[in-house]
N, C-alpha and C positions, 0 to 999 in steps of 0.2 A: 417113823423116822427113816429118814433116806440111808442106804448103806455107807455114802462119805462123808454125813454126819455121823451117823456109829461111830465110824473109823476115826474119828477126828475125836470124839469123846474119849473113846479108848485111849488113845492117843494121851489126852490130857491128865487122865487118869493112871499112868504107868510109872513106874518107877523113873524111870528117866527123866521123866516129867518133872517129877516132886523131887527128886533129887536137883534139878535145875532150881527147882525154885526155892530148895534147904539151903542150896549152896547161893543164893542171891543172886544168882545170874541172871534170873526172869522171874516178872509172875504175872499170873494169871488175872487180866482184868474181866473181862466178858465173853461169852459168847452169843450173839445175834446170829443166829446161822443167815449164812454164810459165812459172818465175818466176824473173825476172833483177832480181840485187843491184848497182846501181852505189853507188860513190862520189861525193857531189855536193860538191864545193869550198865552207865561206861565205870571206865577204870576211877574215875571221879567222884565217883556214887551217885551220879543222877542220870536217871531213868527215862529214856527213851522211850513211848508206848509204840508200838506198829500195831496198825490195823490190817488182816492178812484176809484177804478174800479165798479161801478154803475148797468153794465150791470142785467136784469132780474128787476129792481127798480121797486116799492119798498115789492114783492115780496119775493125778496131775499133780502139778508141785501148788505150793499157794504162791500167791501175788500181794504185795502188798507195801504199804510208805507209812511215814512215820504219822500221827496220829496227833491232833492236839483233842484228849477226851472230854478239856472241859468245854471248847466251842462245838464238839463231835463233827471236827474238821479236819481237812489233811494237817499238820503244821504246818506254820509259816516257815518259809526257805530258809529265811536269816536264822532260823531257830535250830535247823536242821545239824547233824555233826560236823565236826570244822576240823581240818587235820592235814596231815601230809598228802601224798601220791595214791595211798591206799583207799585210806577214808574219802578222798575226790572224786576216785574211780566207781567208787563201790557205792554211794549217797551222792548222787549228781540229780540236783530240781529239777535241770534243765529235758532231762530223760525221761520220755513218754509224759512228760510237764509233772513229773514227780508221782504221777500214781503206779509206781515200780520202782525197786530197788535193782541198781544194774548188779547184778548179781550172780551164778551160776547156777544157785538154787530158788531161782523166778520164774516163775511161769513166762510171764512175759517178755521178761530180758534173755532167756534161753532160745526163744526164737528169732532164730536166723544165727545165731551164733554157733552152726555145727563146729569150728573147733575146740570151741570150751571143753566138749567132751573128753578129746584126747589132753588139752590144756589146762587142763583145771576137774580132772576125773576125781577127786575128794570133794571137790565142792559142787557141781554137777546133782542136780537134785537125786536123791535115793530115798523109792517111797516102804523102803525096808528100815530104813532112820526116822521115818513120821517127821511132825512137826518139827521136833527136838533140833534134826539135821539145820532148817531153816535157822531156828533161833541160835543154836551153839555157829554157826556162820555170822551173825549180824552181833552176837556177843564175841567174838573173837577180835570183831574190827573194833569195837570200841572199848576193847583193852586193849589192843594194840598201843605202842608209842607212836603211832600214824595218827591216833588218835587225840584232838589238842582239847585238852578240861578247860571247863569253863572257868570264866573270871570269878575269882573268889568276891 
């Protein structure tokens, strides 16, 4: 097994981890290495999955969009989180056509973005916070009130 797989098992394996997922904030669908499916909690109680391309962990940060497990496709756009200024910002389709979360802890979305670092230095990936960092980031926005639940 490759070293940023370990890292990424370990990862999944830690208190922090299981704690996230005691506390229903996330849980664990799969891992296909490279790419791991969690669960993300909104304030609504329904579950987001992301699918987070891994590879280089922890490293590099992961990359990753929201997931539909049962087509094992990106999700549909219209399906995607719907909400204020925050949640717009942060889940925009139209960015890198949806396979990236604009994010500060994205692989993908952090490049070219050198001011995030000074501008956003808590959310800015830290591969000292593992996974966890990623997810408690993408579980913050949708408990946020930016965040709008779905139609009952």
């Amino acid at each position: 097994m490759a070293p940023d797989e370990q890292a990424l098992r370990a990862d999944l394996a830690s208190a922090r981890f299981l704690s996230g997922e005691d506390r229903n904030r996330w849980q664990f669908e799969q891992l296909q290495w490279p790419y791991l499916r969690i669960r993300v909690t909104a304030r609504d109680g329904r579950q987001y999955t992301l699918r987070l391309n891994c590879s280089g962990f922890p490293t590099s940060p992961p990359t990753g969009t929201f997931w539909d497990s049962t087509a094992n496709a990106r999700l549909a756009f219209d399906s995607w989180p719907r909400g204020g200024e925050r949640i717009q910002l942060a889940f925009k389709p139209e960015w890198k056509n949806g396979d990236a979360l604009y994010i500060p802890c994205d692989r993908e979305s952090l490049v070219g973005h050198d001011g995030w670092v000074t501008q956003y230095p808590q959310l800015v990936w830290n591969p000292a916070k593992g996974i966890c960092h990623y997810l408690e980031v993408v579980h913050e926005l949708l408990q946020s009130r930016d965040y709008v639940c779905a139609a009952a």
